[in-house]
TIVO-2410 file (N, C-alpha, C; in nm, 3 decimals):
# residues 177
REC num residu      c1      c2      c3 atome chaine
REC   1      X   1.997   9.861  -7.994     N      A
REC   1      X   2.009   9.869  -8.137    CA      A
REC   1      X   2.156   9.874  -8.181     C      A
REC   2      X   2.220   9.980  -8.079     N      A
REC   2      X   2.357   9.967  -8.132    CA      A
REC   2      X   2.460   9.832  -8.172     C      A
REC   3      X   2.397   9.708  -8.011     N      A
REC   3      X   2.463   9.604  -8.005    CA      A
REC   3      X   2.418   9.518  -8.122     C      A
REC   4      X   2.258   9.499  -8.191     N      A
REC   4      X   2.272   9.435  -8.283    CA      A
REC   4      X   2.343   9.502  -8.411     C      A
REC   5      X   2.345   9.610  -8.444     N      A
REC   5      X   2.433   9.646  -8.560    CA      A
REC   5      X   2.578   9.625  -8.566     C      A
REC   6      X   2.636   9.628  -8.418     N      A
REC   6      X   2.788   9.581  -8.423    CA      A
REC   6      X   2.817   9.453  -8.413     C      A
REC   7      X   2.699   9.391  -8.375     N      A
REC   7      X   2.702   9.205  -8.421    CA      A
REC   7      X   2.668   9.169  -8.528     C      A
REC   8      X   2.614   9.278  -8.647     N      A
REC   8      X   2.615   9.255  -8.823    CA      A
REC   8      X   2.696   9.277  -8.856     C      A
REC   9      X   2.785   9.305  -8.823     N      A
REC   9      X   2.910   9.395  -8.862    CA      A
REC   9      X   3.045   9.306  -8.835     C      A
REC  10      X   3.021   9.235  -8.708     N      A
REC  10      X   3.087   9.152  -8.719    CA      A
REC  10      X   3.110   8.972  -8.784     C      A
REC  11      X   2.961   8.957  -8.798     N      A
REC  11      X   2.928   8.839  -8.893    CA      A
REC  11      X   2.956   8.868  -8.999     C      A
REC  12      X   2.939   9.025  -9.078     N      A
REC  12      X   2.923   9.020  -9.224    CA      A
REC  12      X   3.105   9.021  -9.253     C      A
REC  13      X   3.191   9.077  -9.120     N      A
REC  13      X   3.298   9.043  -9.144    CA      A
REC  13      X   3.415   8.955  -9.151     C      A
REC  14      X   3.332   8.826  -9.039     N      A
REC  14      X   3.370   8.737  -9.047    CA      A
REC  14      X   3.336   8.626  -9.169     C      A
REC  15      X   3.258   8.688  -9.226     N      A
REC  15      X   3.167   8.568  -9.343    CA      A
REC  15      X   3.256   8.608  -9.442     C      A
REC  16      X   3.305   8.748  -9.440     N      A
REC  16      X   3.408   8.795  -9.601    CA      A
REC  16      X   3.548   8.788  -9.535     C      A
REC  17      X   3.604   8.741  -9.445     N      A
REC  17      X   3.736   8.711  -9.399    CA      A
REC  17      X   3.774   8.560  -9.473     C      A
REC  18      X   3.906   8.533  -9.546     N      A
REC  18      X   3.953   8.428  -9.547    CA      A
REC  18      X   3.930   8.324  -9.481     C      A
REC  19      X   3.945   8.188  -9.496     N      A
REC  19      X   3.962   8.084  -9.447    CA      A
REC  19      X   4.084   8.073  -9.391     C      A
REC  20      X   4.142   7.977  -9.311     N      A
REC  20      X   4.299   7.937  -9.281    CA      A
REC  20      X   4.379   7.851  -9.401     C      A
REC  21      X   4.235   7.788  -9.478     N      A
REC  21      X   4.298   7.737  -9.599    CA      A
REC  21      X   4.323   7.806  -9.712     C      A
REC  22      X   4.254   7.896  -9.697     N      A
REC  22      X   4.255   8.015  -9.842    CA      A
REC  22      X   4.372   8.141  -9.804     C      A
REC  23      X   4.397   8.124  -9.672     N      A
REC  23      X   4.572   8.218  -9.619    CA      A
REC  23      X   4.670   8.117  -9.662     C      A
REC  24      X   4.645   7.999  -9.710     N      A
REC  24      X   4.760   7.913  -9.700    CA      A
REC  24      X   4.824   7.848  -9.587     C      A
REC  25      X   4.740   7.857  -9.448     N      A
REC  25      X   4.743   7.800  -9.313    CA      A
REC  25      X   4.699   7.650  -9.315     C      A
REC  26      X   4.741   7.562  -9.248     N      A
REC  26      X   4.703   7.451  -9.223    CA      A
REC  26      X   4.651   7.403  -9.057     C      A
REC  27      X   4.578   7.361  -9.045     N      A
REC  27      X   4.490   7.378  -8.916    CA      A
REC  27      X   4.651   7.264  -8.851     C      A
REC  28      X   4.664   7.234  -8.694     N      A
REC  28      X   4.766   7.196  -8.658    CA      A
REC  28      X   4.690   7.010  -8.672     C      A
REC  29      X   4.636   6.944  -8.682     N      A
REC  29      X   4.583   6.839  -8.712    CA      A
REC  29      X   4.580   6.774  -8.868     C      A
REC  30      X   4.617   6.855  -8.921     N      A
REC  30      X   4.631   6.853  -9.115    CA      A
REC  30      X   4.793   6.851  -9.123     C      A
REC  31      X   4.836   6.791  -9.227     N      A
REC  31      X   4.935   6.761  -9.251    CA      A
REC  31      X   4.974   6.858  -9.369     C      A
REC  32      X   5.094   6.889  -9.345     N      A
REC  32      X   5.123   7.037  -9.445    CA      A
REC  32      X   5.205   6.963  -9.628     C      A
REC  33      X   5.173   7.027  -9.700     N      A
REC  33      X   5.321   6.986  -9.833    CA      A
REC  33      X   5.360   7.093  -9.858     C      A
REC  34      X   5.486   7.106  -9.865     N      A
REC  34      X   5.538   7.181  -9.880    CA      A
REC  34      X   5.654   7.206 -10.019     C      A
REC  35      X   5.670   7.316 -10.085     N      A
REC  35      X   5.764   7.324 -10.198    CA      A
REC  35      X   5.922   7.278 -10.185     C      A
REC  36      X   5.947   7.199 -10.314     N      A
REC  36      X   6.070   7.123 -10.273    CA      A
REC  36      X   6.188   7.194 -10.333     C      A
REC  37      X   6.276   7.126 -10.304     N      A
REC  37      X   6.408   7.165 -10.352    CA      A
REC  37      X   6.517   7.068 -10.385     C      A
REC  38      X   6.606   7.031 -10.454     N      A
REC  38      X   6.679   6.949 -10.482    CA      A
REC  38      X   6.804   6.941 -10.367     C      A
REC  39      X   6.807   6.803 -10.337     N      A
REC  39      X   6.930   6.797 -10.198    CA      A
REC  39      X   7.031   6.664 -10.272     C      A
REC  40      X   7.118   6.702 -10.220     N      A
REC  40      X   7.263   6.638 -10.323    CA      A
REC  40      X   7.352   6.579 -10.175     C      A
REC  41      X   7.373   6.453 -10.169     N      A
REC  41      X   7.446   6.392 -10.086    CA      A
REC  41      X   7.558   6.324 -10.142     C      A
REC  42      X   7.687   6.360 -10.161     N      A
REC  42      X   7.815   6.391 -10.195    CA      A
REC  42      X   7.876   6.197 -10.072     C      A
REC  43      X   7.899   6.138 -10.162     N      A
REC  43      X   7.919   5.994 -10.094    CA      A
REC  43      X   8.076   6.018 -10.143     C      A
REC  44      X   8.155   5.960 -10.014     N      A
REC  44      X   8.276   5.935 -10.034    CA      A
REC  44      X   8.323   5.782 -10.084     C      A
REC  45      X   8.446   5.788 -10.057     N      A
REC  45      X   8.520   5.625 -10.204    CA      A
REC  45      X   8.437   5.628 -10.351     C      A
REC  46      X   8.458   5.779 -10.412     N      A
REC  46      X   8.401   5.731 -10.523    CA      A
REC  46      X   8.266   5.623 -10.578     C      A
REC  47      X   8.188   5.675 -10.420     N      A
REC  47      X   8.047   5.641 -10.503    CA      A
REC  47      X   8.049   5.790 -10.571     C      A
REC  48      X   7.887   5.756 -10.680     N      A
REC  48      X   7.827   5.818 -10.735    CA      A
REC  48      X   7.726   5.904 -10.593     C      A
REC  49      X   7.739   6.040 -10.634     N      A
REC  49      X   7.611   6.143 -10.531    CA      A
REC  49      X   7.528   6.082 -10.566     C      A
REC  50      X   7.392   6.086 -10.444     N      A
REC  50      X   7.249   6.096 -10.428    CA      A
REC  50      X   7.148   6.197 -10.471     C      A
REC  51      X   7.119   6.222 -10.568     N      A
REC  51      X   7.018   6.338 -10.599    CA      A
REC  51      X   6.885   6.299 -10.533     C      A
REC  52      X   6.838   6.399 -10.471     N      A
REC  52      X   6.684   6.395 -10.385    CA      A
REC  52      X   6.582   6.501 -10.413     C      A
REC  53      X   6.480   6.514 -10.428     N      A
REC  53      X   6.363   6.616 -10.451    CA      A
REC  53      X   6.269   6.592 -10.323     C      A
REC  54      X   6.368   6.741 -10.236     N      A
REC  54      X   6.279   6.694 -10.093    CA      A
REC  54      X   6.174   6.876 -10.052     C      A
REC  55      X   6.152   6.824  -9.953     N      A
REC  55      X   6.054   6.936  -9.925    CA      A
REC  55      X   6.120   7.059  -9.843     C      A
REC  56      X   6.063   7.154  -9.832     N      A
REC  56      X   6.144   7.239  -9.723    CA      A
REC  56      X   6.096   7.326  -9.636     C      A
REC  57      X   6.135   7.348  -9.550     N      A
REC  57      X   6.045   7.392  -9.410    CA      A
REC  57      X   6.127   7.514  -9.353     C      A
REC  58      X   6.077   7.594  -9.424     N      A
REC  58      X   6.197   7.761  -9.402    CA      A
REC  58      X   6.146   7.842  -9.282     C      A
REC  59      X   5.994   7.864  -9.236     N      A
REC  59      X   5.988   7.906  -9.149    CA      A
REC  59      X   5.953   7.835  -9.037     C      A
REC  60      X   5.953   7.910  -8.912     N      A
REC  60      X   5.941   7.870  -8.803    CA      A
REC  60      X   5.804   7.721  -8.757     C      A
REC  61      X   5.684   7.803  -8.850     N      A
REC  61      X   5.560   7.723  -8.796    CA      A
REC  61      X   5.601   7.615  -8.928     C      A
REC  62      X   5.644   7.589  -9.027     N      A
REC  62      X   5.650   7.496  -9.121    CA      A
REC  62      X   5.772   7.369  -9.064     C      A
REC  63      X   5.841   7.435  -9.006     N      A
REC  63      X   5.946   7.357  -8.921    CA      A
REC  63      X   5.882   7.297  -8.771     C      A
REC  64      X   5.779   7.363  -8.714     N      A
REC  64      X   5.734   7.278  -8.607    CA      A
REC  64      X   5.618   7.224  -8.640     C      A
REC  65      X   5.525   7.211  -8.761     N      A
REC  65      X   5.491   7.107  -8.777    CA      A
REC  65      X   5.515   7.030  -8.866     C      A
REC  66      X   5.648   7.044  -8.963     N      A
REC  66      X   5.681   6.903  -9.024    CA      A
REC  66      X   5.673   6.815  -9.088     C      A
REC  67      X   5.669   6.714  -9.065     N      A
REC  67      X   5.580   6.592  -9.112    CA      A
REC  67      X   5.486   6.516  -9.026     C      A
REC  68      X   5.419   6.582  -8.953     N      A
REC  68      X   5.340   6.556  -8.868    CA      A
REC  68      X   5.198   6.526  -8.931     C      A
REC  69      X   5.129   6.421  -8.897     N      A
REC  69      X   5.005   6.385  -8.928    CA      A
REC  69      X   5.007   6.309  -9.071     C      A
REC  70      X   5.173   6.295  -9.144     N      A
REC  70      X   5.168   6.244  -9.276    CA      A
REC  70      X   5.233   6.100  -9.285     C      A
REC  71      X   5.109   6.051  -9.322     N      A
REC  71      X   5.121   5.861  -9.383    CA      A
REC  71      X   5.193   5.845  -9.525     C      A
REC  72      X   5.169   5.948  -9.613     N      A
REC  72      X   5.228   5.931  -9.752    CA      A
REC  72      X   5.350   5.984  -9.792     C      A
REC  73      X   5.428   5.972  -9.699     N      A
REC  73      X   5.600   6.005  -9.742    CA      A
REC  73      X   5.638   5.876  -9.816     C      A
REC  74      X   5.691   5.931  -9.916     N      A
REC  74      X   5.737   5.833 -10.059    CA      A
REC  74      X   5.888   5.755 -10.018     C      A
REC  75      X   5.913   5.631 -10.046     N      A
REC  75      X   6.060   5.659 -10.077    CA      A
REC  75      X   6.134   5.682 -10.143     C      A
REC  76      X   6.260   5.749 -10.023     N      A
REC  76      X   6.346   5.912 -10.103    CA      A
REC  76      X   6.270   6.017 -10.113     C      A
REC  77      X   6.177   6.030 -10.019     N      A
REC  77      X   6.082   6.144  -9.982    CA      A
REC  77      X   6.155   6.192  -9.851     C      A
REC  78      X   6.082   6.331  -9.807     N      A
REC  78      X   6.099   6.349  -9.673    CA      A
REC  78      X   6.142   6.571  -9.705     C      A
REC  79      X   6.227   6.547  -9.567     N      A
REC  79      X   6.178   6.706  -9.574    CA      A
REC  79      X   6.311   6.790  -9.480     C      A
REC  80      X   6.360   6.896  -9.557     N      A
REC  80      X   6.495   6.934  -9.507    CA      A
REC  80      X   6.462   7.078  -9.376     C      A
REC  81      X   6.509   7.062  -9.277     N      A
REC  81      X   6.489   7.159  -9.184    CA      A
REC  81      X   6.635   7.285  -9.211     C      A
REC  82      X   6.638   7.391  -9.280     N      A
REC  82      X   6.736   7.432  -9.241    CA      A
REC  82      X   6.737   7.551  -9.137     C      A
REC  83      X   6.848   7.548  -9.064     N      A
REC  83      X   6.858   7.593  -8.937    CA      A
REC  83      X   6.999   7.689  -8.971     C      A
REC  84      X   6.989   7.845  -8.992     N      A
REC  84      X   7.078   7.927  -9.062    CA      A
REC  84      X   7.093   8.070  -8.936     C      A
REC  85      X   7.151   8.088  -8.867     N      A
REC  85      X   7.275   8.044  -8.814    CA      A
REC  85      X   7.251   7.892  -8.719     C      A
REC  86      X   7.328   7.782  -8.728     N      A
REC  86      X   7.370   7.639  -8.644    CA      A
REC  86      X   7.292   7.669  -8.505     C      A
REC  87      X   7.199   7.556  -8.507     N      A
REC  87      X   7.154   7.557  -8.351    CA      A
REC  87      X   7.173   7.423  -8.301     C      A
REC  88      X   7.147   7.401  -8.180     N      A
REC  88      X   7.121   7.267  -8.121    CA      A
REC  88      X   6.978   7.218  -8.134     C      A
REC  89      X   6.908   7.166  -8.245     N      A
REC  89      X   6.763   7.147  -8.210    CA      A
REC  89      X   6.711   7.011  -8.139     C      A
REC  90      X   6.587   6.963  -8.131     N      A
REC  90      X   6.572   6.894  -8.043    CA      A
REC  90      X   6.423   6.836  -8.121     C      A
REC  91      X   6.440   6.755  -8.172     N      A
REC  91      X   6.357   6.648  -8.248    CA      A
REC  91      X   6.263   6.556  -8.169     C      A
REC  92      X   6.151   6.559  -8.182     N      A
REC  92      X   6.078   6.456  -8.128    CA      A
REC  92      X   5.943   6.370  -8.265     C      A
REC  93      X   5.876   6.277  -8.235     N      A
REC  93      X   5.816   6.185  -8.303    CA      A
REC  93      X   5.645   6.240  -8.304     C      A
REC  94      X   5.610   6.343  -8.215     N      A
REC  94      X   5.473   6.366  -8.142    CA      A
REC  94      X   5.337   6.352  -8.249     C      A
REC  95      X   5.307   6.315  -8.326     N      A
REC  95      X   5.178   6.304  -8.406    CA      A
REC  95      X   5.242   6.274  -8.549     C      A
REC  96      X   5.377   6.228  -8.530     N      A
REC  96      X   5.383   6.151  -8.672    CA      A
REC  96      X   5.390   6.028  -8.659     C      A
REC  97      X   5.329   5.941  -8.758     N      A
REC  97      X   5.241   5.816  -8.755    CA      A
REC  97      X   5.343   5.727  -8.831     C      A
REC  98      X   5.480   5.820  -8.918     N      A
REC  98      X   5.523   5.767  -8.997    CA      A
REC  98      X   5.695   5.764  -8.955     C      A
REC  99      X   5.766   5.648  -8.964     N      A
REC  99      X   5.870   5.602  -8.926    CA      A
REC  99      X   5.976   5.677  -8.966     C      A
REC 100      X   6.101   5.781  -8.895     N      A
REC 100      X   6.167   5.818  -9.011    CA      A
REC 100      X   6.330   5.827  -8.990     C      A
REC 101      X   6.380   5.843  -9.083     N      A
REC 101      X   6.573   5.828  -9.059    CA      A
REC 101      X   6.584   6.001  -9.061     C      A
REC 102      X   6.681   6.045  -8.904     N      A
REC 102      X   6.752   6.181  -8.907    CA      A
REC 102      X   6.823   6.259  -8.928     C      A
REC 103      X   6.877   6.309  -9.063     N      A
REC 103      X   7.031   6.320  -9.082    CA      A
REC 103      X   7.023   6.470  -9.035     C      A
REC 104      X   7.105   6.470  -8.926     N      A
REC 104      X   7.201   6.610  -8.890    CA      A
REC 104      X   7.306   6.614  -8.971     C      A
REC 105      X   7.312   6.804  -9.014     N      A
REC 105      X   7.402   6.822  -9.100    CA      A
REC 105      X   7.445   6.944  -9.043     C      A
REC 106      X   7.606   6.937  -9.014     N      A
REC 106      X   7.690   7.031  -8.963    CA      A
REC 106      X   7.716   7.209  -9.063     C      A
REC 107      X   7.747   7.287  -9.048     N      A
REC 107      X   7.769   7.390  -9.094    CA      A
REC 107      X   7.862   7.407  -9.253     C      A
REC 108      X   7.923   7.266  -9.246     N      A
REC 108      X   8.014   7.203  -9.363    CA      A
REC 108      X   7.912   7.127  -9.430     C      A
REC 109      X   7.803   7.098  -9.407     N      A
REC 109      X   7.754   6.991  -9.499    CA      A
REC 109      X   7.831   6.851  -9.460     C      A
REC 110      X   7.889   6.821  -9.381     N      A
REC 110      X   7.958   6.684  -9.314    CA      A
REC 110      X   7.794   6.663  -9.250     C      A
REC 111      X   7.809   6.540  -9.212     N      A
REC 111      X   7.683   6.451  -9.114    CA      A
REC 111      X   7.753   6.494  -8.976     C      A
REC 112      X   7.695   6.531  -8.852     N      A
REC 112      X   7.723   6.513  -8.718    CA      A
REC 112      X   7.627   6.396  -8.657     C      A
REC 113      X   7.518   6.400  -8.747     N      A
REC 113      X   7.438   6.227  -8.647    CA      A
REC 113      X   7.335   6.170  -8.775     C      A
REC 114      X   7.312   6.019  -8.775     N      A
REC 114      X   7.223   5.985  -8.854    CA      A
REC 114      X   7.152   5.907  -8.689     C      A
REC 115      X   7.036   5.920  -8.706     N      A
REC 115      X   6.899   5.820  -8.600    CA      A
REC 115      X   6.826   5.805  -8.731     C      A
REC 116      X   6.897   5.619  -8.726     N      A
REC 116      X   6.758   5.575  -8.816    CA      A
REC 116      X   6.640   5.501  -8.752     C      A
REC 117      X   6.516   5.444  -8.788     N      A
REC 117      X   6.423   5.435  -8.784    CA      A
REC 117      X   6.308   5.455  -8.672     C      A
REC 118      X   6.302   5.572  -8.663     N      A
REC 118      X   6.256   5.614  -8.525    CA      A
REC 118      X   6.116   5.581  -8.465     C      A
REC 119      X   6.057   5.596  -8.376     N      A
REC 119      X   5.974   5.494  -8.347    CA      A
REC 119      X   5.873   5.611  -8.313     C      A
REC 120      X   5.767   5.590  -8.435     N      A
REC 120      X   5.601   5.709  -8.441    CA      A
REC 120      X   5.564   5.747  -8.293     C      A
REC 121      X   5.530   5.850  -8.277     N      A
REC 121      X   5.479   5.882  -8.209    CA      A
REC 121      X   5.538   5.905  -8.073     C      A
REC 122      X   5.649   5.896  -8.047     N      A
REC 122      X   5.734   5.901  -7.913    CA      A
REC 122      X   5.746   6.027  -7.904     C      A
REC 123      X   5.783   6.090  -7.787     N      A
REC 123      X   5.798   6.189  -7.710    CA      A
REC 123      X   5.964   6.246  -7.701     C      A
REC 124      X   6.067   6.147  -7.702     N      A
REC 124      X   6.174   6.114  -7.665    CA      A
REC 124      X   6.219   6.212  -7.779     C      A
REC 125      X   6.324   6.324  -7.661     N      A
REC 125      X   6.352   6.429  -7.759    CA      A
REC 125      X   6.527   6.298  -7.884     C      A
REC 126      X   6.518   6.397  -7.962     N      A
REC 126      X   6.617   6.314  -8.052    CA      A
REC 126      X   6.714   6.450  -8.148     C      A
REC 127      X   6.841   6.486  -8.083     N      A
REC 127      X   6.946   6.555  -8.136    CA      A
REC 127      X   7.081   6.545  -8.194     C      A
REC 128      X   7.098   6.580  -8.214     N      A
REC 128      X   7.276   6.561  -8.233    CA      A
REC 128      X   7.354   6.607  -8.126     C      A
REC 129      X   7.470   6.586  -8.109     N      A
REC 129      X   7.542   6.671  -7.952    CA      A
REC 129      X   7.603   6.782  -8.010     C      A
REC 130      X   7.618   6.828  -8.145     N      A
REC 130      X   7.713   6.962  -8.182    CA      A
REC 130      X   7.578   7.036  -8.245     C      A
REC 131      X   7.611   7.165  -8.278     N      A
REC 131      X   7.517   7.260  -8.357    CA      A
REC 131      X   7.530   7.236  -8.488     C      A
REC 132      X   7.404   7.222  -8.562     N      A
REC 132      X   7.395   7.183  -8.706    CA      A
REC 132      X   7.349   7.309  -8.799     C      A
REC 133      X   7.342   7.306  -8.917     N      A
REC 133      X   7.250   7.370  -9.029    CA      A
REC 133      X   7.151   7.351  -9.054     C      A
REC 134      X   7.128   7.195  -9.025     N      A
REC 134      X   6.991   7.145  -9.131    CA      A
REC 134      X   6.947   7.037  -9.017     C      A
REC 135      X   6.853   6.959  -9.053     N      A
REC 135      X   6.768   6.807  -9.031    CA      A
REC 135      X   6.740   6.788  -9.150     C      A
REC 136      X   6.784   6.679  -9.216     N      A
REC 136      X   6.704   6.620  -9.284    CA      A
REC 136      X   6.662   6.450  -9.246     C      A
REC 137      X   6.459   6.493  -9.296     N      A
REC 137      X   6.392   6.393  -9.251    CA      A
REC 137      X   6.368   6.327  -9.352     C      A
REC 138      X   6.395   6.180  -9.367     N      A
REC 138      X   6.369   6.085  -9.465    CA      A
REC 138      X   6.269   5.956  -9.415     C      A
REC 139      X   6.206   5.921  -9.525     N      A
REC 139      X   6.118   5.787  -9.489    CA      A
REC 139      X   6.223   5.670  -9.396     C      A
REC 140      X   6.197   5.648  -9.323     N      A
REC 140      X   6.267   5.513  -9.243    CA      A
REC 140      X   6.310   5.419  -9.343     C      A
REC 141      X   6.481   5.381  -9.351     N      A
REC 141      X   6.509   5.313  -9.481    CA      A
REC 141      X   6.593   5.420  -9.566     C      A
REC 142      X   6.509   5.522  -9.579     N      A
REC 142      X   6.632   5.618  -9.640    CA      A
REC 142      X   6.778   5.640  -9.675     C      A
REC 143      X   6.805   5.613  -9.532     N      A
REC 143      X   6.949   5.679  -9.527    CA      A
REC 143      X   7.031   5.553  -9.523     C      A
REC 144      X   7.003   5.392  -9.509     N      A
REC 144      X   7.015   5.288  -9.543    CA      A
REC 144      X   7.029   5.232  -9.704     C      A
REC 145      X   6.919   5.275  -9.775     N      A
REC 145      X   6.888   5.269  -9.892    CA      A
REC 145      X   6.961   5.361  -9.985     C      A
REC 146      X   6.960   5.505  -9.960     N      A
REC 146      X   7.047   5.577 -10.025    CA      A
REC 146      X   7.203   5.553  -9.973     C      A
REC 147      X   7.261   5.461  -9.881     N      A
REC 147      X   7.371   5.431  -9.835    CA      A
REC 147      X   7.411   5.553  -9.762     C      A
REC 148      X   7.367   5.656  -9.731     N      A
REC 148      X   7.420   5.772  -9.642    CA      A
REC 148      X   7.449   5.717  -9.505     C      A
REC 149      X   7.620   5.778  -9.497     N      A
REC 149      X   7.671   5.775  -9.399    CA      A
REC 149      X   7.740   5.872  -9.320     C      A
REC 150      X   7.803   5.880  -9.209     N      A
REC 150      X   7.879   6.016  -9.110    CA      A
REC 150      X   7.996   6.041  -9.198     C      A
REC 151      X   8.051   5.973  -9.317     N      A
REC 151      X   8.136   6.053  -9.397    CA      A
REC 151      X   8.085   6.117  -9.545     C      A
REC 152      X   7.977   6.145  -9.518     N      A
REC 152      X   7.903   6.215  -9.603    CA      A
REC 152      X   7.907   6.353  -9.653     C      A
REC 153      X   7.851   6.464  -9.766     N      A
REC 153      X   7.829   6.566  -9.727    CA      A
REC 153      X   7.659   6.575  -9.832     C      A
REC 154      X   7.603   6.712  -9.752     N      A
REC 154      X   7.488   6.716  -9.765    CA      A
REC 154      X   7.495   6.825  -9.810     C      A
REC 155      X   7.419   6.945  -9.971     N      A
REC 155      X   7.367   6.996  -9.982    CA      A
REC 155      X   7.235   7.014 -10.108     C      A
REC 156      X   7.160   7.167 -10.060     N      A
REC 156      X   7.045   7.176 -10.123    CA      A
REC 156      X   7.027   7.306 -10.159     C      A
REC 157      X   6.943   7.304 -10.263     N      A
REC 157      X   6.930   7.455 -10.327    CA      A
REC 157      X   6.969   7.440 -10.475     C      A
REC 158      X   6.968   7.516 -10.548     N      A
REC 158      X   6.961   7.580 -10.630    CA      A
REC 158      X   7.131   7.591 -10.705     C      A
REC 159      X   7.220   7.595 -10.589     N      A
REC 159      X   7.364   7.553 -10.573    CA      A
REC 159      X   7.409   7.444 -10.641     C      A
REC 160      X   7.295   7.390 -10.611     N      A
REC 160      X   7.318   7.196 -10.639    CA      A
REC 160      X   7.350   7.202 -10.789     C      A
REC 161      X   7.300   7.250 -10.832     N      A
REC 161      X   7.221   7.212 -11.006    CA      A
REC 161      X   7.358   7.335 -11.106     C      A
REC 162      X   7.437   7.397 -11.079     N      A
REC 162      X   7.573   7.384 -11.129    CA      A
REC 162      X   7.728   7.375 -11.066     C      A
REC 163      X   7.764   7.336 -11.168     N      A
REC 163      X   7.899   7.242 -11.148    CA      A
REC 163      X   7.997   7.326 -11.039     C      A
REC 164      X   8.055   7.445 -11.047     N      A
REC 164      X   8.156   7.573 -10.990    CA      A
REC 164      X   8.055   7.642 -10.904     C      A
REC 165      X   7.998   7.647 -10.828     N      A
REC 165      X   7.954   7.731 -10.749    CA      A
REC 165      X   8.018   7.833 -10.611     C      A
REC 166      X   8.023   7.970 -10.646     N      A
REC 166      X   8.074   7.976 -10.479    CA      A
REC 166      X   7.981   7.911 -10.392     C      A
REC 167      X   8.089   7.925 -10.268     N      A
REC 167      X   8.010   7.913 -10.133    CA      A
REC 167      X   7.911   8.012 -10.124     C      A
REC 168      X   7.794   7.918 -10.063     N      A
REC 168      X   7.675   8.004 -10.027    CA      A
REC 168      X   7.612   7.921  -9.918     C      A
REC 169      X   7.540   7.978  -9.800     N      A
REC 169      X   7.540   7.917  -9.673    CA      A
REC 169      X   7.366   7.987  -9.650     C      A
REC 170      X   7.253   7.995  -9.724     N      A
REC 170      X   7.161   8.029  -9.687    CA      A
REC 170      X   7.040   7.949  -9.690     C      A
REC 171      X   6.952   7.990  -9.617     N      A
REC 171      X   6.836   7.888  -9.539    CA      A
REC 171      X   6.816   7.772  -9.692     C      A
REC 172      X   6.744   7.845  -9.822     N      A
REC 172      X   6.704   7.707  -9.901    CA      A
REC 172      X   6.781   7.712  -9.996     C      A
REC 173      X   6.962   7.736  -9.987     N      A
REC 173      X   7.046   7.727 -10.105    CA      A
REC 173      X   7.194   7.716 -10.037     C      A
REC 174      X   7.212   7.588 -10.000     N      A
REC 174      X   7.338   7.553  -9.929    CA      A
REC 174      X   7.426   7.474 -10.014     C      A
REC 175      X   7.536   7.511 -10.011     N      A
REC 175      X   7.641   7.482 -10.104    CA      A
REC 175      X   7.771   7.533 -10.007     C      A
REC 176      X   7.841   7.522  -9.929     N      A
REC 176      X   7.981   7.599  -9.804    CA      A
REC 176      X   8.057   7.569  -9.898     C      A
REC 177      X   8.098   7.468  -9.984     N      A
REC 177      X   8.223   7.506 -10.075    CA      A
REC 177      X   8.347   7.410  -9.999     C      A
***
């Protein structure tokens, strides 16, 4: 008797427990969206900056899965990894279906690597050789299309959107100054 009452007990608690979708979890086969932020790419010879409305991936599990499993990245879509203190990360293609350009961005907001159009689904890890701040992932074409190049600078946040800002160096509001 005891064992069926602690097996009601555990159905009736599993039946009133959340979903993974109702925690705001995404099963690892589902493709996540995530809240964006404005990213500002600072073009040298007097072009005009790039304004972008990209996505952002602040914690750990939102950063390892990415853009994984997603067909509908827009162009001038895509999704900023920031990495606060500079690591060496290590990029791979594994269950994304969708083609994309890599911009590593150094601790300055300078570019240390662009890999454009990377090829779905590969294994083949893909880094920069120095420690960065960020990844940002763009639709394949991106960084072509927006003309971004290694004399670039990259930031995002909240920073972006006035003119005098101090320096500020944090996960979704980068601006070094």
């Amino acid at each position: 008797m005891r064992y069926f009452r602690s097996l009601c007990c555990v159905a009736l608690l599993s039946a009133c427990s959340p979903s993974m979708e109702e925690q705001g979890a995404v099963s690892d086969d589902q493709p996540q969206y995530l809240g964006k932020v404005p990213v500002v790419i600072e073009h040298g010879e007097g072009m005009p900056g790039t304004k972008l409305d990209i996505e952002i991936a602040l914690t750990q599990e939102q950063q390892e899965k990415g853009l994984k499993h997603r067909e509908d990245i827009q162009a001038g879509g895509g999704m900023i990894f920031p990495m606060i203190p500079p690591r060496m990360p290590s990029f791979w293609m594994k269950d994304t279906p969708t083609s994309l350009d890599l911009v590593f961005i150094r601790n300055d907001g300078s570019i240390a690597r662009i890999i454009e159009n990377t090829e779905p689904g590969s294994m083949t890890p893909l880094f920069a050789e120095s420690p960065v701040a960020a990844v940002l992932e763009l639709r394949a074409g991106g960084a072509a299309a927006h003309s971004i190049d290694a004399a670039d600078h990259v930031f995002w946040g909240a920073c972006t959107l006035t003119p005098e800002v101090p320096p500020v160096k944090e996960a979704d509001n980068f601006c070094p100054g």
